[in-house]
C-alpha positions in Angstrom: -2.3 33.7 -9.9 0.8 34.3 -8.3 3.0 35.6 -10.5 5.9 38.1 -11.3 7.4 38.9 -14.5 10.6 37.6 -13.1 8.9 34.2 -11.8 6.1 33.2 -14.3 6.2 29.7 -14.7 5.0 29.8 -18.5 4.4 32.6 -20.9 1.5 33.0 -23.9 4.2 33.3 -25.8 5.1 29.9 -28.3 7.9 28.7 -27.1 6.5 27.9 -24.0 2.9 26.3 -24.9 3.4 25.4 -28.0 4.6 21.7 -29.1 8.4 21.8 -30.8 8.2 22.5 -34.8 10.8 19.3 -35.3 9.7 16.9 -37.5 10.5 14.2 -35.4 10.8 14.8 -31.4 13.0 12.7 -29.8 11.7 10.4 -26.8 11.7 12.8 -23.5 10.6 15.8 -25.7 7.5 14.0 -27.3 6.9 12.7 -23.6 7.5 16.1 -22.1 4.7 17.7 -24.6 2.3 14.6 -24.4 2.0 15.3 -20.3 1.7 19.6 -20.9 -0.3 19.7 -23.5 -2.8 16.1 -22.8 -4.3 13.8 -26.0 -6.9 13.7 -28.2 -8.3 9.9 -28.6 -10.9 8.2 -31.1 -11.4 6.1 -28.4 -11.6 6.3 -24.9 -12.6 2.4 -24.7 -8.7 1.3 -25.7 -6.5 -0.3 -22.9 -6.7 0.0 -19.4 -9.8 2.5 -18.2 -8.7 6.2 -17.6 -9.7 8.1 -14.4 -11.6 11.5 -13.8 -11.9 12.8 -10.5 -10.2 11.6 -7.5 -6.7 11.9 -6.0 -4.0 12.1 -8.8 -3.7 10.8 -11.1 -6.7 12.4 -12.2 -7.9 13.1 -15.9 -5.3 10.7 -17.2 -4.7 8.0 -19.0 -1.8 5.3 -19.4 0.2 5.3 -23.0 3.0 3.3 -23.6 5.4 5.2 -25.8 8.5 4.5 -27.5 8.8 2.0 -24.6 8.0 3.6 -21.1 4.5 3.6 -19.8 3.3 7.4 -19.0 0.4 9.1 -17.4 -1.3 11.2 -20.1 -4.1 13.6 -19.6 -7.0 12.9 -22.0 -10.0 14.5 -20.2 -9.3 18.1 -19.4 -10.3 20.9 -21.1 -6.8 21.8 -22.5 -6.4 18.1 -23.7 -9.2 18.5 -25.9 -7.6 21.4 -27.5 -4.0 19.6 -27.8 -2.3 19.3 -31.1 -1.8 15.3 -30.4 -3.9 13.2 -31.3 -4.3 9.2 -31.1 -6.5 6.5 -33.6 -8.3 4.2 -32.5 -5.6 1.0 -31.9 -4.6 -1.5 -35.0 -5.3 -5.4 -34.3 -2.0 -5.4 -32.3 -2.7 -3.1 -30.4 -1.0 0.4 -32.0 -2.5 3.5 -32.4 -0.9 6.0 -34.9 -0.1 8.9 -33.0 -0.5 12.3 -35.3 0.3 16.0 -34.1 -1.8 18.8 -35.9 -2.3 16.5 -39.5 1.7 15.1 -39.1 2.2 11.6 -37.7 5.1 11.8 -35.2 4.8 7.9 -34.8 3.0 5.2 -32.7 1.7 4.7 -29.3 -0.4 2.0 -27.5 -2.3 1.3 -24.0 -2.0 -1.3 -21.1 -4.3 -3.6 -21.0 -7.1 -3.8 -18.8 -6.1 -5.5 -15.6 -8.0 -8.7 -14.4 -8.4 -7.6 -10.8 -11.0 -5.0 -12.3 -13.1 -8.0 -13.1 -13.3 -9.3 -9.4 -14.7 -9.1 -6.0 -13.9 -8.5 -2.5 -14.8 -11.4 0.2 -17.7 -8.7 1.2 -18.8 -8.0 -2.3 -17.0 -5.0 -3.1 -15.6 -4.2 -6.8 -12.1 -4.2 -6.9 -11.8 -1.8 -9.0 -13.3 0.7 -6.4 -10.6 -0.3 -4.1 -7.7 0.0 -5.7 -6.5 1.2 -9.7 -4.1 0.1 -12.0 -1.5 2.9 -12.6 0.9 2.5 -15.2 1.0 -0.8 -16.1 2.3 -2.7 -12.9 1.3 0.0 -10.4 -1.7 -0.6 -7.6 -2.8 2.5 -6.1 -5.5 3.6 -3.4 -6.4 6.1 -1.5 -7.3 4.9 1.8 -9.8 7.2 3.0 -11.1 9.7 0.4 -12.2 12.2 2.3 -9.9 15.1 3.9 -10.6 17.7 6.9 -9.7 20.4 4.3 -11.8 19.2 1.0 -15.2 20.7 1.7 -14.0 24.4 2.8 -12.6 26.0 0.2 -11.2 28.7 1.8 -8.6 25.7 3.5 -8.9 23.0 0.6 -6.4 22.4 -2.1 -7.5 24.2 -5.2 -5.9 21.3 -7.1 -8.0 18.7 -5.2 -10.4 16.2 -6.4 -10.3 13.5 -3.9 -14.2 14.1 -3.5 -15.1 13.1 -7.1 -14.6 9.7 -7.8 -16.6 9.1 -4.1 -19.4 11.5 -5.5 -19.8 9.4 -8.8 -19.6 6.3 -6.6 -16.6 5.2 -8.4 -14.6 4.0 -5.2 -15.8 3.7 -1.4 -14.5 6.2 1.1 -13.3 3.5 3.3 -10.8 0.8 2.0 -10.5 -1.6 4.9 -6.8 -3.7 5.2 -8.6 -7.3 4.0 -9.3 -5.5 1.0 -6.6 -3.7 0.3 -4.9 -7.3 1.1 -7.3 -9.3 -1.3 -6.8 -6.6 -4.6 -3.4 -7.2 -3.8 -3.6 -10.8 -4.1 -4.9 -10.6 -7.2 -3.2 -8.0 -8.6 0.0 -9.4 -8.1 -1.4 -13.2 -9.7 -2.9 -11.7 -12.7 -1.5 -8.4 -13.4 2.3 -8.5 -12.8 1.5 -6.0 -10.1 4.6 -5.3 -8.0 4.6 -2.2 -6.4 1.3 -0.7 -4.1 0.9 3.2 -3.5 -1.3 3.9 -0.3 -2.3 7.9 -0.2 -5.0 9.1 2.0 -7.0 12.6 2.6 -5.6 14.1 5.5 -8.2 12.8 8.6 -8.8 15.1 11.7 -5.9 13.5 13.5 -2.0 14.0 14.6 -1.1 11.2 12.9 -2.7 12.6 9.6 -3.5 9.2 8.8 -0.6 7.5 9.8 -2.7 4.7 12.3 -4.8 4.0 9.0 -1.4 3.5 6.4 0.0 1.8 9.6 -3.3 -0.7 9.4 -3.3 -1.3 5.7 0.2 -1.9 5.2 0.6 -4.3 7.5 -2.3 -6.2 6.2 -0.9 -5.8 2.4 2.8 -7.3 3.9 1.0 -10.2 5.6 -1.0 -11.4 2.6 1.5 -11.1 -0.2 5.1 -9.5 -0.9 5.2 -6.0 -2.8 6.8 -3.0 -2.8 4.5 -0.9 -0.8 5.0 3.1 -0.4 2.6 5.1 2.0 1.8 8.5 1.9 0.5 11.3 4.2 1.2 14.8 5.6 3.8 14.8 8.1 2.6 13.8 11.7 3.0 15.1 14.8 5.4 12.5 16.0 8.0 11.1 13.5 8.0 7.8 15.9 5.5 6.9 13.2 8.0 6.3 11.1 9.8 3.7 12.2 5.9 2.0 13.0 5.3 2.3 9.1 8.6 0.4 8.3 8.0 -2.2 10.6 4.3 -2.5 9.3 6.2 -2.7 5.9 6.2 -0.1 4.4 9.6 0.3 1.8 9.1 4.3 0.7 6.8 7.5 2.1 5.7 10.6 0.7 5.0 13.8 2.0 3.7 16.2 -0.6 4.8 19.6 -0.5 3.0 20.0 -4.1 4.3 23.6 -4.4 7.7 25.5 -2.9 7.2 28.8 -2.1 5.3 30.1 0.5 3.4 32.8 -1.2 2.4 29.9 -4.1 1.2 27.3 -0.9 -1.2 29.6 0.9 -2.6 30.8 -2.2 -2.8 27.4 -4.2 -3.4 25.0 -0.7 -4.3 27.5 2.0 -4.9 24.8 4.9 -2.2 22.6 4.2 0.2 26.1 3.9 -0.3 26.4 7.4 2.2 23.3 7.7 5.6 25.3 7.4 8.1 24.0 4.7 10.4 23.7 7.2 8.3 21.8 9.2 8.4 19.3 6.1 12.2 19.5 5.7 12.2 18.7 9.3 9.9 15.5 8.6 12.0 14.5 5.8 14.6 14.3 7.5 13.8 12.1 9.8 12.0 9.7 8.0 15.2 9.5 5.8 17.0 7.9 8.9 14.4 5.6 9.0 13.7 4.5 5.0 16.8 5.5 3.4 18.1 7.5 1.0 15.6 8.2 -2.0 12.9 6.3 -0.6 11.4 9.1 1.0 10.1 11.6 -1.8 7.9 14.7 -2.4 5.8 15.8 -4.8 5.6 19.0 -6.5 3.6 20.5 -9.0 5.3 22.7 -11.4 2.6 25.1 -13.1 1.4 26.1 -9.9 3.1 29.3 -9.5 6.9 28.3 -8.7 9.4 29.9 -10.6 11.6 27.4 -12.0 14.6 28.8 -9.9 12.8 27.9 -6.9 12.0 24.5 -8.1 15.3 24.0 -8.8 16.7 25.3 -5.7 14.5 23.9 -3.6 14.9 20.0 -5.2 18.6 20.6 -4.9 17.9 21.0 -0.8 15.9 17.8 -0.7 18.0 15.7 -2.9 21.3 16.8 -0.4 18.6 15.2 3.0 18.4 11.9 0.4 15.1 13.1 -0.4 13.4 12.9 -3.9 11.7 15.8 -5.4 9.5 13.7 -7.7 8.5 16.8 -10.3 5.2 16.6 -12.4 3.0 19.0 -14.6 0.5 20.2 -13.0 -2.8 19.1 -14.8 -6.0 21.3 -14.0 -8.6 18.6 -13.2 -12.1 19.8 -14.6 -14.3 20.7 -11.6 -11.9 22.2 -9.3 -11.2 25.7 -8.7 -7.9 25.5 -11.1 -9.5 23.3 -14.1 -9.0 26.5 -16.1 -5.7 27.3 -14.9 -3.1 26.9 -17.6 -0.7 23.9 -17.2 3.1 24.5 -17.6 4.4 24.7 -21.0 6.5 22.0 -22.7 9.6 24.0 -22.5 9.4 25.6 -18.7 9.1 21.4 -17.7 12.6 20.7 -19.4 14.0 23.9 -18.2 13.3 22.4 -14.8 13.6 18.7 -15.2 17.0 18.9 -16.6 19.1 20.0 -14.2 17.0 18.2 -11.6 17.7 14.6 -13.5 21.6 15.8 -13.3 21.3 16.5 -9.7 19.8 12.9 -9.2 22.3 11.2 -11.6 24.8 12.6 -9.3 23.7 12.0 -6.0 23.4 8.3 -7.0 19.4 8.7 -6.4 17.8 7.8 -9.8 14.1 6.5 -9.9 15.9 2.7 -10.2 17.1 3.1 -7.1 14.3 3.3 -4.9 12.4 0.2 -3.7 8.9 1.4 -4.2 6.6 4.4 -4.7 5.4 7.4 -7.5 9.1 8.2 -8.0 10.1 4.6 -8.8 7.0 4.1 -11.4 7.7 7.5 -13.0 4.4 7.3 -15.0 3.5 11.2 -14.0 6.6 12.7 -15.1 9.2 12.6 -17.4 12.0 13.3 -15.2 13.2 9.9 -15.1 14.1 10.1 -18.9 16.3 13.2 -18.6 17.7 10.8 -15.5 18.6 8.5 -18.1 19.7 11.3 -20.8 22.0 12.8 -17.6 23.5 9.7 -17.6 24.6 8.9 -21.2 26.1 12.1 -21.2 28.3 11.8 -18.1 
């Protein structure tokens, strides 16, 4: 990997890897450690059904703890080895959460939602349209394929978009009536109030702009949610305004990693779109959505020294963008599923100062009208938002 003494993103070493030696972790911490180091489970079959494969979340599972729904890795190879582990839940619903033979206190699990158990008008499962993320999240990936998934000298190393299509877990084609129909449901069953469209990159300008354009507007006709789209930066930003007037409230663009020798090594095609080139697209999609409600994501645990991480958010938070941090987690049949994630303590020397930066820009994840950022469930950044905040 891409690394220099000066710039590893974690170390072998324990204070990195290993969990805290407190005797009782305080919220964010036992979050923080939860998302690096994954969770052991008696049972997979409690609450809402985790995913493998896909695009992200992937390998995860939602757990409610101390409060605030998070997305938890409980099928990779270095959750299995994690010092946390859950029990099978109680008859309301708790499981006793235990780290190495200590219990550190309780979690529990979203239920299933009830869209799962329905149909599209053509007969399709709903739960291969869309998932529940979080507990009030609808997510999709429009079209799961991407020009750069079956080369792997241009795919994403990360990627697993191909999985879930190869297990015939989802379709590779979501049309708008069903994206419209799960969200019907969702929204009278579930409590769903947000909807994340992503999509593989298609062999187009737009980079699937036409197809978010489609499905939102189909989405904003049938019933009213927060909808966020996201895509690789097109060749014409006048998509932009076309998204918000299909109605879409938020977009992404991902620039997943920061520095350029980490990007063509980690995602060599998608490298080949400049980080200024995204900076550029931020930009003016800001002047179209707003402040905050166009965000990024990045992995940290790629390769990214947490100075450039930190620099870097710092230059998209002063465009009114959101640098929406998460661990990386190595999903199990991609080139990286052996690649360590980042340690415990590298994620708070980075979300720290970035949850500051955010408390004072007056851009905090309960500011933005819908998307990743605004459910949080993938990081804990938001809860060193809220510690920045008690301690101004």
């Amino acid at each position: 990997m891409l690394q220099t003494e000066d710039e590893t993103p974690f170390s072998s070493g324990p204070d990195s890897t290993a969990p805290s030696s407190s005797t009782a972790p305080p919220s964010e911490r036992l979050q923080v450690e939860l998302q690096s180091h994954g969770l052991r489970l008696a049972t997979h079959e409690a609450g809402a059904a985790s995913r493998q494969g896909g695009a992200g979340p992937s390998d995860h599972k939602a757990v409610s703890v101390d409060g605030s729904t998070i997305m938890v890795p409980v099928h990779t190879a270095q959750s299995d080895e994690s010092p946390y582990y859950a029990t099978a839940p109680n008859s309301q619903g708790a499981a006793t959460l235990y780290r190495d033979d200590e219990q550190v206190g309780t979690v529990s699990f979203p239920d299933p939602p009830q869209f799962y158990r329905h149909e599209t008008s053509d007969g399709v499962p709903m739960w291969k349209v869309a998932k529940l993320h979080s507990h009030n999240v609808l997510a999709t990936t429009v079209l799961q394929r991407c020009i750069r998934y079956d080369d792997r000298e241009t795919a994403c190393q990360f990627c697993a978009i191909g999985q879930s299509l190869e297990a015939e877990r989802t379709i590779a084609y979501k049309k708008p009536h069903h994206l419209a129909e799960v969200a019907e449901v969702a929204v009278e069953h579930d409590g769903v109030d947000q909807f994340v469209m992503t999509t593989g990159t298609p062999n187009t300008e737009d980079r699937g702009c036409k197809l978010l354009h489609e499905s939102a507007a189909a989405v904003q006709d049938a019933v009213d949610l927060g909808i966020q789209v996201q895509c690789e930066p097109p060749s014409d930003f006048g998509w932009f305004p076309k998204l918000r007037e299909a109605g879409a409230d938020a977009i992404g663009m991902h620039l997943e990693a920061v520095q350029p020798e980490v990007r063509k090594e980690i995602m060599p095609g998608k490298a080949q779109v400049p980080v200024d080139y995204y900076m550029d697209a931020f930009e003016a999609a800001v002047e179209v959505f707003g402040t905050g409600n166009v965000s990024t994501y990045i992995l940290a645990g790629l390769g990214d020294s947490k100075e450039a991480l930190i620099s870097r958010s710092q230059a998209l938070i002063d465009i009114g963008v959101y640098p929406f941090i998460v661990p990386f987690v190595p999903i199990t049949g991609t080139p990286l599923e052996d690649h360590d994630p980042p340690g415990d303590a590298f994620m708070e020397a980075v979300l720290a100062p970035v949850g500051q930066m955010l408390v004072e820009a007056g851009m905090t994840s309960d500011t933005l009208d819908a998307g990743c950022a605004k459910c949080g469930a993938c990081s804990t950044l938001r809860s060193f938002e809220e510690k920045a905040r008690q301690n101004q």
